[in-house]
The first five atom37 places (N, CA, C, CB, O) and aatype in JSON, in Angstrom:
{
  "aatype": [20, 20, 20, 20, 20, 20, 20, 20, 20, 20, 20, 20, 20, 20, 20, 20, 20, 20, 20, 20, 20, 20, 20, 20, 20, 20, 20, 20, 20, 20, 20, 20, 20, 20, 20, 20, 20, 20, 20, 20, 20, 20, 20, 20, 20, 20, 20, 20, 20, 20, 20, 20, 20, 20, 20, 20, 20, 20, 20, 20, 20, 20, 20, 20, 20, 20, 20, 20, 20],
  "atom_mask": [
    [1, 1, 1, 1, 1],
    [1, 1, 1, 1, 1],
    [1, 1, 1, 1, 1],
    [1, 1, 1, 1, 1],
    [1, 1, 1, 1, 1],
    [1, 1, 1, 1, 1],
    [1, 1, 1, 1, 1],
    [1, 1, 1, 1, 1],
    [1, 1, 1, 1, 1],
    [1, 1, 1, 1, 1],
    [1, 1, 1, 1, 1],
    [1, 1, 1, 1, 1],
    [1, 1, 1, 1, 1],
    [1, 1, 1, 1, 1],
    [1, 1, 1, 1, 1],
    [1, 1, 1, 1, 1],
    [1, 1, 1, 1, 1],
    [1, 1, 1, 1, 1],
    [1, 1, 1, 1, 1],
    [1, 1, 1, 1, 1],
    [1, 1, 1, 1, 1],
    [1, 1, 1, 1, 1],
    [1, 1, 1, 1, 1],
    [1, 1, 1, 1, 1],
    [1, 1, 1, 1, 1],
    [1, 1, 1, 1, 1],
    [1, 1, 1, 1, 1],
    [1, 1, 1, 1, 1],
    [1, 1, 1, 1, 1],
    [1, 1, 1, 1, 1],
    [1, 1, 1, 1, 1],
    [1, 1, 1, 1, 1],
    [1, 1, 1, 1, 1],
    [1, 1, 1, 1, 1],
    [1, 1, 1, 1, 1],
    [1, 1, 1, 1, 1],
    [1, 1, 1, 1, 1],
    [1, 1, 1, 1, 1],
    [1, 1, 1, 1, 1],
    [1, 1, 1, 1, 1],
    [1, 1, 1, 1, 1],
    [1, 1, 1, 1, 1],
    [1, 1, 1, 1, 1],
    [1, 1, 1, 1, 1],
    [1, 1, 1, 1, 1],
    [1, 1, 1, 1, 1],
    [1, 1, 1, 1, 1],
    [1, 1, 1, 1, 1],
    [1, 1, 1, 1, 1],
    [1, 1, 1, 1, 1],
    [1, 1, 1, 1, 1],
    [1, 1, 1, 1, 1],
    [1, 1, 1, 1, 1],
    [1, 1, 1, 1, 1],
    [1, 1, 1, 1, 1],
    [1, 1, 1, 1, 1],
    [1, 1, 1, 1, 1],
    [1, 1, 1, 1, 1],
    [1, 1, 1, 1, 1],
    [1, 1, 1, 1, 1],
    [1, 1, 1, 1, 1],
    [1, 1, 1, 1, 1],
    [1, 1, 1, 1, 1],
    [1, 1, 1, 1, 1],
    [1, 1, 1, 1, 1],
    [1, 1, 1, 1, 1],
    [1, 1, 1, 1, 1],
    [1, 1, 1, 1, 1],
    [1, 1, 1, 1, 1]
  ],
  "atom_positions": [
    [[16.81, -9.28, 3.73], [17.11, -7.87, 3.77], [15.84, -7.09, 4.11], [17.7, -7.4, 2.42], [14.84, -7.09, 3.4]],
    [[15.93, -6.53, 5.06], [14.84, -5.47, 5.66], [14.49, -4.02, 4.64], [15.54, -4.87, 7.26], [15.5, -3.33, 4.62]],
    [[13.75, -3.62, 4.11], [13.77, -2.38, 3.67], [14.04, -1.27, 4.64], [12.65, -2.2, 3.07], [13.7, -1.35, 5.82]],
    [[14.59, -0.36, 4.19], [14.57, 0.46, 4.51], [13.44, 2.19, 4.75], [15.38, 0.19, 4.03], [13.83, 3.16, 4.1]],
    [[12.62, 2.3, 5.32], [11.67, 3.27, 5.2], [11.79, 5.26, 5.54], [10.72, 2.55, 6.12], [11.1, 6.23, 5.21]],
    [[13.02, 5.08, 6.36], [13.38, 6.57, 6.92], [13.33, 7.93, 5.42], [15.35, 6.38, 7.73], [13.23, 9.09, 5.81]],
    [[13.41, 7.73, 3.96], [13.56, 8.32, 3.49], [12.37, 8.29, 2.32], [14.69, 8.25, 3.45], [12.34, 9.03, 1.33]],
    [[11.46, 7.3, 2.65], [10.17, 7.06, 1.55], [9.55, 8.0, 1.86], [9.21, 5.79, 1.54], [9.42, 8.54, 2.96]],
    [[8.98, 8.31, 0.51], [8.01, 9.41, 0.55], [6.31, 8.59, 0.16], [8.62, 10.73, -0.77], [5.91, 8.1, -0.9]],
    [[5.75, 8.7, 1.29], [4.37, 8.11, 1.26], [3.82, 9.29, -0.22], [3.34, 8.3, 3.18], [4.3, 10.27, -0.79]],
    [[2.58, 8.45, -0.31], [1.65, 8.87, -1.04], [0.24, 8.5, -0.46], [1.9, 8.38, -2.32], [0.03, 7.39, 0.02]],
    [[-0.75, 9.5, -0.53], [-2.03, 9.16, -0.32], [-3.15, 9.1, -1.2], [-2.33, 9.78, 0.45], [-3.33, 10.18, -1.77]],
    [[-4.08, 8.07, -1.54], [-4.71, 8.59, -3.02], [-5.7, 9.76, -2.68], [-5.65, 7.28, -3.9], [-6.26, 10.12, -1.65]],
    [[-5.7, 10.07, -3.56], [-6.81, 11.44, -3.84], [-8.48, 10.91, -3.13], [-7.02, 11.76, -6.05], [-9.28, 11.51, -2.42]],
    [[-8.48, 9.96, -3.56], [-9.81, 9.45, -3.03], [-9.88, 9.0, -1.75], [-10.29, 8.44, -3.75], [-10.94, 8.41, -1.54]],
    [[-8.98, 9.06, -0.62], [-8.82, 8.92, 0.46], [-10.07, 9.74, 1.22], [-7.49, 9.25, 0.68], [-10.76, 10.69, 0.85]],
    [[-10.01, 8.87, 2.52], [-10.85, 9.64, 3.03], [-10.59, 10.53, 4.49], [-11.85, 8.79, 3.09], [-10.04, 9.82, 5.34]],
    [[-10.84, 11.86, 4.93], [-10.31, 12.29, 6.39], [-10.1, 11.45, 7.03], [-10.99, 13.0, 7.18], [-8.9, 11.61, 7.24]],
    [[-10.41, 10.56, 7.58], [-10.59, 9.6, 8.99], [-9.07, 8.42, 8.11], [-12.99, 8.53, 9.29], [-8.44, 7.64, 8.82]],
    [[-8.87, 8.5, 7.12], [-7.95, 7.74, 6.72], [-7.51, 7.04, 5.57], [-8.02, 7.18, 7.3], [-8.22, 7.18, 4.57]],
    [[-6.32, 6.18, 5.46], [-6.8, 5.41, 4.17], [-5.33, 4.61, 3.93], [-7.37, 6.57, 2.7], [-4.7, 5.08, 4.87]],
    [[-4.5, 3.79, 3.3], [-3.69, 3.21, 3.03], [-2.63, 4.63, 1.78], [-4.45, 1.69, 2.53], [-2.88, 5.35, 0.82]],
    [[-1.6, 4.35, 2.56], [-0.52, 4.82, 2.06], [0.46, 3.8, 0.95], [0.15, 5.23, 3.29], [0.34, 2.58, 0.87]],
    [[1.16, 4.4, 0.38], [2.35, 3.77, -0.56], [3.32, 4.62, -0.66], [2.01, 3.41, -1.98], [3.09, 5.82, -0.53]],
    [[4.86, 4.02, -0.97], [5.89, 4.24, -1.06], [6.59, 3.44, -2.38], [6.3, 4.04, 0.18], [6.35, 2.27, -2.67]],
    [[7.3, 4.12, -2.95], [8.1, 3.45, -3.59], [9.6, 2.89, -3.14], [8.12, 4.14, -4.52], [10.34, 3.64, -2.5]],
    [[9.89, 1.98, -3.37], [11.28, 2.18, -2.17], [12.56, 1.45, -3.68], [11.04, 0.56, 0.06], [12.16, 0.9, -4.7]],
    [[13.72, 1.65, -3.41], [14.7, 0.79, -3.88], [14.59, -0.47, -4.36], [15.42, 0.67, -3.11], [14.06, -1.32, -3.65]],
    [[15.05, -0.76, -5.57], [15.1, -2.46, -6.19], [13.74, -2.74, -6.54], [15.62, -3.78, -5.01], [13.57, -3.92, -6.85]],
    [[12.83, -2.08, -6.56], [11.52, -2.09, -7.38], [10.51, -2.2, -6.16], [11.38, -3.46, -8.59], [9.31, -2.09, -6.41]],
    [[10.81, -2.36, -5.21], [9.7, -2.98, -3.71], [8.47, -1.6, -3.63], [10.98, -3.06, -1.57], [8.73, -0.4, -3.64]],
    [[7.6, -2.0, -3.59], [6.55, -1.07, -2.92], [5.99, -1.65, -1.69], [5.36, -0.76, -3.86], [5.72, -2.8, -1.37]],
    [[5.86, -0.05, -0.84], [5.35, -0.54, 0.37], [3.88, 0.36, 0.46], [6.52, -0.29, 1.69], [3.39, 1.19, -0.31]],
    [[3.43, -0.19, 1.72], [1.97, -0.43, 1.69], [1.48, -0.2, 3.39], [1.63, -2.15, 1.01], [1.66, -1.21, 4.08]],
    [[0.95, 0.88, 4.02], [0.52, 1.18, 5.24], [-0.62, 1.43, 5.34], [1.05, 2.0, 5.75], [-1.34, 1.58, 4.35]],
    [[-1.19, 1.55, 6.96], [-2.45, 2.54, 7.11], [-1.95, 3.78, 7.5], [-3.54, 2.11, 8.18], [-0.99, 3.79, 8.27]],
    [[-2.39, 4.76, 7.12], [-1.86, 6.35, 7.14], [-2.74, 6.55, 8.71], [-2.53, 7.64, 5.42], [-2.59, 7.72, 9.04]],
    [[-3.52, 5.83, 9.68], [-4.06, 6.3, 10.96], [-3.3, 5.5, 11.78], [-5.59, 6.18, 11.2], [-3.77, 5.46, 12.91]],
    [[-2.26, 4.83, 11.63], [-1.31, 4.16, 12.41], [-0.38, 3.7, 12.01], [-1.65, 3.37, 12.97], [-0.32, 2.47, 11.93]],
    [[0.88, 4.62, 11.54], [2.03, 4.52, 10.23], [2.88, 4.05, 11.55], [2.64, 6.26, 9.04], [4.11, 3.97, 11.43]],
    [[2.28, 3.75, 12.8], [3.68, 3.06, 13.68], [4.08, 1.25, 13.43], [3.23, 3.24, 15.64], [5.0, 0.47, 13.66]],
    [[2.73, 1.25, 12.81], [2.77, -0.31, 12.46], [3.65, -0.4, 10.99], [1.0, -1.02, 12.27], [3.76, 0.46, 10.12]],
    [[4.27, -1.94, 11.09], [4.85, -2.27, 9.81], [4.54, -1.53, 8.55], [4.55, -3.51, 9.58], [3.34, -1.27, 8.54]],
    [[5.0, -1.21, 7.75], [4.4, -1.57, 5.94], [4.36, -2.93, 5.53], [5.44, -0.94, 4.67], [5.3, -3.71, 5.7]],
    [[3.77, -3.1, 5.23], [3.45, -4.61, 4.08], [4.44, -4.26, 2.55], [1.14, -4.71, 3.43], [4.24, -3.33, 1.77]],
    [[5.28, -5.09, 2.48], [6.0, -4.63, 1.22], [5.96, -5.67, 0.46], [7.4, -4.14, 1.34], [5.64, -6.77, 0.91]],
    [[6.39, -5.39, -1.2], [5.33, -6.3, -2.43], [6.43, -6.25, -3.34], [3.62, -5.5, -3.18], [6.92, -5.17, -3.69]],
    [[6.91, -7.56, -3.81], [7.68, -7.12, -4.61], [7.18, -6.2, -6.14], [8.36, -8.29, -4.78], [6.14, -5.55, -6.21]],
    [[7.99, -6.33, -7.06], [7.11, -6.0, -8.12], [6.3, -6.78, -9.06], [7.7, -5.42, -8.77], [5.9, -6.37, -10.15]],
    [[6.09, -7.98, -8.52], [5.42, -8.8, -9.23], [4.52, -9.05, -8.45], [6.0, -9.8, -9.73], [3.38, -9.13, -8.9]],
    [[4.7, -9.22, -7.38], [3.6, -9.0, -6.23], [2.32, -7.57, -6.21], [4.62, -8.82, -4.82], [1.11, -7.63, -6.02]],
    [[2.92, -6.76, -6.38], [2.22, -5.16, -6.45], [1.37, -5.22, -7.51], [3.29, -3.82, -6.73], [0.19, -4.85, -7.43]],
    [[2.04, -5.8, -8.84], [1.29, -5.95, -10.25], [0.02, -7.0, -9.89], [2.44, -6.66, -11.6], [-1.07, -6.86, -10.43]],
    [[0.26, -7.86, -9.1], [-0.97, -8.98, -9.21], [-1.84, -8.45, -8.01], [-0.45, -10.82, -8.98], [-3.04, -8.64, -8.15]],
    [[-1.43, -7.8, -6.82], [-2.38, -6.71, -5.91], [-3.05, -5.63, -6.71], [-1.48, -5.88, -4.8], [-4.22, -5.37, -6.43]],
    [[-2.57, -5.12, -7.46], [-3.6, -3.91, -7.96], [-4.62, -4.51, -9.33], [-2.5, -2.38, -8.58], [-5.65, -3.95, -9.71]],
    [[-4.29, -5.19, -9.65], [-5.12, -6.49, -10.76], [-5.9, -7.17, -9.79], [-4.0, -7.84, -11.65], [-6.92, -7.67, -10.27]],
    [[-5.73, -7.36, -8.43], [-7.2, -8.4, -7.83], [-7.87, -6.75, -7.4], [-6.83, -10.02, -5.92], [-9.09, -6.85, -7.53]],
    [[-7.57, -5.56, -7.02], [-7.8, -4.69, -6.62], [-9.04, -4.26, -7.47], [-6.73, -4.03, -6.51], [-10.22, -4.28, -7.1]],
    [[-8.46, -3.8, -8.83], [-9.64, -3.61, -10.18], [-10.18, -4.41, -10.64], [-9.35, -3.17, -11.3], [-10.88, -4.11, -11.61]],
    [[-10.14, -5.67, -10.24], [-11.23, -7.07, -10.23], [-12.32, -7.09, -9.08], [-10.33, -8.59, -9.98], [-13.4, -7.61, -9.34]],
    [[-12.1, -6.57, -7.85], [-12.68, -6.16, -7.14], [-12.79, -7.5, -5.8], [-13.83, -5.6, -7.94], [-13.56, -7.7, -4.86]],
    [[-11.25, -8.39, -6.5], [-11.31, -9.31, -5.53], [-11.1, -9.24, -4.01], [-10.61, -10.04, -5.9], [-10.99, -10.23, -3.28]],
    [[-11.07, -7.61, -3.52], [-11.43, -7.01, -2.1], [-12.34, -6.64, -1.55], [-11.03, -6.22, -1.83], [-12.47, -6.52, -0.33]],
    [[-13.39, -6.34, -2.71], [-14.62, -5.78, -2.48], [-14.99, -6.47, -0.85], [-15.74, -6.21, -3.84], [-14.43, -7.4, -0.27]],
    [[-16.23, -5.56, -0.38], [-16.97, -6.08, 0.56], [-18.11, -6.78, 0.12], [-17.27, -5.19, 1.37], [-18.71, -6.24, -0.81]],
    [[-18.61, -7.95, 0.61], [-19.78, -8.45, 0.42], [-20.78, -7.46, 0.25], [-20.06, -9.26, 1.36], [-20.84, -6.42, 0.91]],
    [[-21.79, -7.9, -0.89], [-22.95, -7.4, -0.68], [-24.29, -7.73, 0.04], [-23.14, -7.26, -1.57], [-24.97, -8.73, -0.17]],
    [[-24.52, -6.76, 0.88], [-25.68, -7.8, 1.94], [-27.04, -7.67, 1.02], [-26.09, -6.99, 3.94], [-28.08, -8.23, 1.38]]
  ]
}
């Protein structure tokens, strides 16, 4: 089953920056979706809810971070 996106209401975080930043949606049946807000023509990445819970837990672990040079 494809989600559906025509009626999600993105969100942008506060800490975003002008030039851009990743969007979210909440959508039906618990799914969150997941874009870049400088090219919302591309897919969303969607997560279930157990998926979303273990993305924002490697997120505040900082298992995205960038290397430090």
């Amino acid at each position: 089953m494809t989600p559906e996106f025509t009626n999600a209401r993105w969100f942008k975080s506060s800490a975003s920056s002008v030039t851009g930043c990743v969007e979210v949606a909440h959508l039906p049946n618990g799914l969150v979706a997941l874009r870049d807000s400088k090219d919302v023509s591309k897919a969303p990445h969607v997560f279930n809810r157990r998926e979303w819970t273990a993305f924002l837990a490697g997120v505040r672990n900082g298992e995205f971070d960038l290397p430090v040079r």
